[in-house]
Structures are given as C-alpha cells and as structure tokens.
PyMOL CGO cylinders between C-alpha atoms (Angstrom):
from pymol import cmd
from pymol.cgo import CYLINDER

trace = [
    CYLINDER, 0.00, 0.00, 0.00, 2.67, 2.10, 0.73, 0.3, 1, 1, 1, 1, 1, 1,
    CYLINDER, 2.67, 2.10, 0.73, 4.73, 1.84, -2.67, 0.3, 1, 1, 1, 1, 1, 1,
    CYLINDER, 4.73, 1.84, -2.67, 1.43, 2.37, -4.31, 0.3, 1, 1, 1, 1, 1, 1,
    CYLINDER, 1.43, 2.37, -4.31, 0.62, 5.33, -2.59, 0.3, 1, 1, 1, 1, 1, 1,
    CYLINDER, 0.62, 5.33, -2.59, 4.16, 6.78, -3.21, 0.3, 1, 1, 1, 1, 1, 1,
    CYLINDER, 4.16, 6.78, -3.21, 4.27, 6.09, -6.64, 0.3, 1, 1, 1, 1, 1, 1,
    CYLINDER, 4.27, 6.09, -6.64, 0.62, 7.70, -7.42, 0.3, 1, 1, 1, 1, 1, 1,
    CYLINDER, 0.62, 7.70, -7.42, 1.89, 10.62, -5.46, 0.3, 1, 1, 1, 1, 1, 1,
    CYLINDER, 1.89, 10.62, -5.46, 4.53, 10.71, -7.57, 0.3, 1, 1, 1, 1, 1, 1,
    CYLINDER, 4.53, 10.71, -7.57, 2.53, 10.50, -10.55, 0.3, 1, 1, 1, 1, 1, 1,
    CYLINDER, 2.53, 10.50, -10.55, 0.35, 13.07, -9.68, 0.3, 1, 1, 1, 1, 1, 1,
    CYLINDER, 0.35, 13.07, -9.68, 2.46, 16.16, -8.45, 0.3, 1, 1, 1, 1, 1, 1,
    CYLINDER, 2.46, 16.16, -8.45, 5.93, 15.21, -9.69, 0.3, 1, 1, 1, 1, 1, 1,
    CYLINDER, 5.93, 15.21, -9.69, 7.19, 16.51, -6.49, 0.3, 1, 1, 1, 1, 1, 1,
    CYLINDER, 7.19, 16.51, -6.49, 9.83, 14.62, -4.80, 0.3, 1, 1, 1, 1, 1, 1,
    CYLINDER, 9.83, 14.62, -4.80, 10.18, 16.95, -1.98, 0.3, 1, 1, 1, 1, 1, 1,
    CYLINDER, 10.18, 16.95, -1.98, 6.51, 16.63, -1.20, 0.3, 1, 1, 1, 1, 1, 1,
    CYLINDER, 6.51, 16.63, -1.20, 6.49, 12.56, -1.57, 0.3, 1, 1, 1, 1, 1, 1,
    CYLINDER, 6.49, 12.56, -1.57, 10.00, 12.91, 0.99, 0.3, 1, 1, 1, 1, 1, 1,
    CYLINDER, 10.00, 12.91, 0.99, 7.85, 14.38, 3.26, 0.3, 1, 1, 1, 1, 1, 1,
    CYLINDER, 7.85, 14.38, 3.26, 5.12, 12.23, 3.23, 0.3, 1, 1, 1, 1, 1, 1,
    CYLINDER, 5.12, 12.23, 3.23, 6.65, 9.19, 3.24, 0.3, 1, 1, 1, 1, 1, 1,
    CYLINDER, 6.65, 9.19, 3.24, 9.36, 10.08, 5.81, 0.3, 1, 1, 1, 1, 1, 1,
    CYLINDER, 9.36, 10.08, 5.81, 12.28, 9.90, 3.66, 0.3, 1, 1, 1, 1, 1, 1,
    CYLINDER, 12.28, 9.90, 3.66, 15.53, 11.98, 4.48, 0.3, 1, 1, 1, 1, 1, 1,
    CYLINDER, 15.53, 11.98, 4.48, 17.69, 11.15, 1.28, 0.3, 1, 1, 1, 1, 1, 1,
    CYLINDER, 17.69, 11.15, 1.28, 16.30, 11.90, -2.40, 0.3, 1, 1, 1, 1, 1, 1,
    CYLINDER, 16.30, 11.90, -2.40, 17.68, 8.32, -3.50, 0.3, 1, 1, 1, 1, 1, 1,
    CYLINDER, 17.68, 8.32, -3.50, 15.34, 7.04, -1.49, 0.3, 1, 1, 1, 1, 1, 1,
    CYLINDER, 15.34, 7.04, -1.49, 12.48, 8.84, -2.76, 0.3, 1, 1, 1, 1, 1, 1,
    CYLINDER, 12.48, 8.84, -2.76, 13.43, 8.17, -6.02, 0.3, 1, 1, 1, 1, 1, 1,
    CYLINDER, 13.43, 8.17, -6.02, 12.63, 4.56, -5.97, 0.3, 1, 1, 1, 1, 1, 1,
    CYLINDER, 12.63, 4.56, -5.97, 8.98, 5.74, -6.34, 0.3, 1, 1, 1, 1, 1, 1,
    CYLINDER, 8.98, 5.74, -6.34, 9.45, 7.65, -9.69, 0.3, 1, 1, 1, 1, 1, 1,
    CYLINDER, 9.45, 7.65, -9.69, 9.47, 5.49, -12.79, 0.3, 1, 1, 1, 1, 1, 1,
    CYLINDER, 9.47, 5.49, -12.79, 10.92, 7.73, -16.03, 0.3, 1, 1, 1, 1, 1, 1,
    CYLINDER, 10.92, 7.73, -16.03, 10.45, 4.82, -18.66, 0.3, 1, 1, 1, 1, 1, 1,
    CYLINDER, 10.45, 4.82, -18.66, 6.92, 4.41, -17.63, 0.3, 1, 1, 1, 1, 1, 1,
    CYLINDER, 6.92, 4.41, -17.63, 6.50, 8.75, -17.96, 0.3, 1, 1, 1, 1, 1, 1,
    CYLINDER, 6.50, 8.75, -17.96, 8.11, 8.08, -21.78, 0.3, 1, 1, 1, 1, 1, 1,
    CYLINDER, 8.11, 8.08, -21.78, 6.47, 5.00, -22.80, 0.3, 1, 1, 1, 1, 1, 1,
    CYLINDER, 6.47, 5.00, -22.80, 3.08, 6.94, -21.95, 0.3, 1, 1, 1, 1, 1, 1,
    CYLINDER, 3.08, 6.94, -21.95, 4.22, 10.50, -23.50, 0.3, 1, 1, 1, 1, 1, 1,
    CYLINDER, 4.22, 10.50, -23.50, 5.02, 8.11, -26.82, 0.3, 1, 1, 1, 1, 1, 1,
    CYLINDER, 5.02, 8.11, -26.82, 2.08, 6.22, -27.10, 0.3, 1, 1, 1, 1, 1, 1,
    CYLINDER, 2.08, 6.22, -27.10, -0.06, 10.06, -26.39, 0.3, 1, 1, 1, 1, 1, 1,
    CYLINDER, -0.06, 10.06, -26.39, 2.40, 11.23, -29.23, 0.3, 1, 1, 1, 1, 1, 1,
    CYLINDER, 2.40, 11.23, -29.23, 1.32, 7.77, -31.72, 0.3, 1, 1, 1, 1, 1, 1,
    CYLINDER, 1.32, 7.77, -31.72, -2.05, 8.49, -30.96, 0.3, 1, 1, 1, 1, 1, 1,
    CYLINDER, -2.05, 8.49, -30.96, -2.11, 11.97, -31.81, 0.3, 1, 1, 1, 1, 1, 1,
    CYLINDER, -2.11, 11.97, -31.81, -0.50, 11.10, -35.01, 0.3, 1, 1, 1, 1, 1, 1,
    CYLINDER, -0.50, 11.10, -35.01, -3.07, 8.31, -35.58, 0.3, 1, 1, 1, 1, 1, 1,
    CYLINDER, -3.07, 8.31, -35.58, -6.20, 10.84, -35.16, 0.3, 1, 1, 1, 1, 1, 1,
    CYLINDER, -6.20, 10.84, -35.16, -4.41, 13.15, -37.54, 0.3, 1, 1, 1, 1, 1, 1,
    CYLINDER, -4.41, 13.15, -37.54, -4.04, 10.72, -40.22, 0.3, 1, 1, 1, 1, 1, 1,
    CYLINDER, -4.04, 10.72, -40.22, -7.52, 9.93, -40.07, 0.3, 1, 1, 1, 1, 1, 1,
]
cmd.load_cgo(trace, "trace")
C-alpha cells in the first residue's frame, strides 16, 4: 500500500520533496525509488502515436 501510494503521489504532483515528506524519507535516492521515467516516456510516446493516428484519419 505504501509503494502504491508513493508512486501515485509521484505521478500526480511530480514533487519529490513533497512525496520525501510524506513518506518520511531523508535522502532523495530514497524517494526516487517511487518515480518510474520509462513508464513517464512509454506513456508520453504512445499520447504522441495516438495523436498522429487521429491526424491521419
């Protein structure tokens, strides 16, 4: 529950500081176990295919 609520919060505001202090952590590496950047691409390039897609229609 705890890694899921991290990782939404993450999601959401994009604010390590804020997900630091709500989860207790002192150290930024820490924190950053909760952010996933190849999940943030794969969704900005499958927004980008679909744009394309609804174009080309």
């Amino acid at each position: 529950m705890r890694h899921i609520y991290g990782t939404n919060l993450m999601e959401q505001s994009g604010d390590i500081h804020l997900l630091m202090t709500q989860l207790g952590h002192t150290s930024t590496t820490t924190a950053a176990l909760y952010t996933n950047p190849e999940q943030e691409k794969a969704k900005k390039a499958a927004k980008k295919l679909g744009e394309r897609r609804t174009n080309y229609l």
